[in-house]
Residue, then its C-alpha position, 0 to 999 in steps of 0.5 A: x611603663x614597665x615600672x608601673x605595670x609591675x607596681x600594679x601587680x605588687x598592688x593587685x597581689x596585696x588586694x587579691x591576698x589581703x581582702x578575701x582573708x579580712x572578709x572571710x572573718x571579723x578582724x579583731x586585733x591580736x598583738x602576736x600577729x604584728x610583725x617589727x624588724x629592724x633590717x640592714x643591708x648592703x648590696x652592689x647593683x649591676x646596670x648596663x650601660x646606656x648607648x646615647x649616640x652612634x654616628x658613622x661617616x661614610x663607612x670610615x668613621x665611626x663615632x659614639x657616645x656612650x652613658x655609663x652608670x656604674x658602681x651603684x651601692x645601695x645600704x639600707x636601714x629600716x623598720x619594718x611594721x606589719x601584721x599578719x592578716x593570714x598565713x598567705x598575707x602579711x602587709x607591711x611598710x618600710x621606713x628609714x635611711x638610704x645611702x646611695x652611691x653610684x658613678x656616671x661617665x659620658x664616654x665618647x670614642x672614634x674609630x676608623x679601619x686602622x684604629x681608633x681613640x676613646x676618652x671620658x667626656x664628662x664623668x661624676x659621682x653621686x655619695x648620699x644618704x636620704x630618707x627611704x620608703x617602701x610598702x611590701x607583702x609577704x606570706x606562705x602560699x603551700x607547704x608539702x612535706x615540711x617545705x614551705x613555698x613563700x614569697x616576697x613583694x617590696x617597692x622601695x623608693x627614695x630621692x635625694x640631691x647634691x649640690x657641691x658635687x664637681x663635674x669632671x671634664x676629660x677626667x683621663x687627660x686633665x683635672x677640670x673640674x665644673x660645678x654640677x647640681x645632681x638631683x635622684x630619684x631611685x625606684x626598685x620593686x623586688x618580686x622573691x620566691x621562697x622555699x624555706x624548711x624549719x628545723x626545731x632544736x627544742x628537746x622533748x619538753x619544749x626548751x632550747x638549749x641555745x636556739x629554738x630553731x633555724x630556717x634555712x631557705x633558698x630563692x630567686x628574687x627578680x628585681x626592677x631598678x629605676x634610676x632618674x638622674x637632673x645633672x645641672x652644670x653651672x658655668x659663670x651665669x650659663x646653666x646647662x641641664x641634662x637628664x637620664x633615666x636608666x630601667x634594667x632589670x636584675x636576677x639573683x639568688x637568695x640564701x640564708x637563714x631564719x634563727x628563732x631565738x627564743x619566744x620574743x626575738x628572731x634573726x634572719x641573715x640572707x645573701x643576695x648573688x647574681x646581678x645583686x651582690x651583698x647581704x642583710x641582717x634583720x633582727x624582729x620582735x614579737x609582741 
C-alpha cells in the first residue's frame, strides 16, 4: 500500500509539473531541450531483517524464526531519454541492464534462562542480471543567490528468475544442498533534493581552457525498496513453495558534481551514503 501510494505521487507530481508548462504554450520540438545520458551505477542497499515467528513456552522456552535478507547489491546501466518541458519539469524513461545480488537465510534459534542455541535453517542466494525499466521527473523549482533548488523523482523496476540455484539446509553444520526455483521482482522509487551551485570556468571570451564549468551539489534522497521473492523447492516428485516480501524504507546523502565539458557533452559523478552506499557516473549529450 505504501508502495502505490508514493508511485502515485511521483505520478501526480509529473502531471501537476508537466500539464500546466505544455498549456501555458504551443509546444514546438526543439532538439537542444532532449536530454540523453548513458548512466552507471553501483550501490549496496541496507534492509532490516524480516521477524516470521516467535513462540515462548511457558516462560522457559523461547523460540524464533527469523528471515534475513542481506548483502543486496544493485549495479545498473541505462539510458536515459527525456526532454525538457520547462526549467521545473523535465520527464524521462530509463532503460537497460540490472545485476541484482542478494542473500536469504532462514535463521531459527531457542533460548532458555541458562543459554540457548541458533543456526541457519535454510540459506540461498540470489546473482542475476535481467532488463530494468524506469520513468523519472527532474527539474529546478528556485534559484536564490546562484544556488539552485532541484529534485529527482524516479520508479525503477526490474524481475528476474534462477532456476539452478541450490538451496543450502543447515548450511552451519552440513553442505546439503536441494534444488531451489528463486523468482524476483524488484521495485525502488527514489524521491532526491538538490542544492547545486555552478561555477563557470570560461575566461572573459567565452572558451575553456579544460572544462566550461563544474556543478558541485549535495542532497538527500529518500528511497522505497520492494523485494518479492517465489522460492520453489523440489524434492524428487515434492514441490514446496514459499514467498517473501520485504518493504523498507532507506535515507542517505548524496554529493558529487556536474562537469560541462564542452557545448555537447557533460559528466556527473555522484556519491550515495547512508542506508545506500555506492556511486554513479553518467556521461549525457546535447543535440
Amino acid at each position: 500500500m505504501r508502495r502505490s501510494f508514493v508511485v502515485g505521487l511521483v505520478v501526480a507530481l509529473v502531471l501537476m509539473l508537466t500539464v500546466p508548462a505544455i498549456a501555458l504554450e504551443e509546444f514546438k520540438f526543439d532538439k537542444s531541450k532532449v536530454v540523453a545520458e548513458v548512466e552507471y551505477s553501483m550501490e549496496e542497499k541496507d534492509l532490516d531483517n524480516l521477524n516470521v515467528l516467535s513462540v515462548n513456552l511457558g516462560g522457559f522456552l523461547n523460540g524464533d524464526l527469523v528471515v534475513v535478507t542481506d548483502d543486496l547489491n544493485l549495479n545498473t546501466t541505462l539510458v536515459k531519454l527525456g526532454y525538457e518541458v520547462a526549467e521545473q519539469a523535465t520527464p524521462y524513461i530509463l532503460l537497460g541492464y540490472a545485476q541484482l545480488d542478494f542473500s536469504q537465510d532462514l535463521n531459527g534459534s531457542i533460548s532458555w534462562p541458562s543459554g540457548g542455541v541458533g543456526t541457519t535453517l535454510l540459506g540461498t542466494e540470489y546473482d542475476q542480471g535481467s532488463f530494468m525499466t524506469g520513468v523519472g521527473m527532474s527539474g529546478n523549482l528556485m534559484e536564490i543567490e546562484g544556488i539552485k533548488f532541484g529534485y529527482d523523482l524516479r520508479w525503477l523496476r526490474t524481475t528476474g528468475e534462477e532456476t539452478d540455484k541450490g538451496l543450502a539446509v543447515l548450511p552451519d553444520l552440513t553442505s546439503i544442498n536441494i534444488g531451489n526455483k528463486l523468482e524476483v521482482e524488484y521495485n525502488e522509487v527514489d524521491i532526491a533534493g538538490i542544492l547545486s551551485k555552478e561555477i563557470d570556468l570560461r575566461d572573459e571570451e567565452g572558451n575553456a581552457k579544460i572544462v566550461q564549468s563544474v556543478t558541485p551539489f549535495v542532497g538527500y534522497r529518500y528511497s522505497m525498496i520492494s523485494l518479492n521473492i517465489d522460492s520453489k523447492v523440489n524434492i524428487g516428485p515434492i514441490g514446496i513453495a514459499n514467498e517473501t516480501n520485504y518493504e523498507g524504507a532507506n535515507h542517505s546523502a548524496l554529493f558529487g558534481a556536474g562537469i560541462q565539458v564542452n557545448d555537447d557533452i557533460n559528466v556527473k559523478i555522484a556519491g550515495v551514503a547512508g542506508n545506500d552506499l555506492g556511486g554513479s557516473v553518467a556521461v549525457g549529450y546535447s543535440f
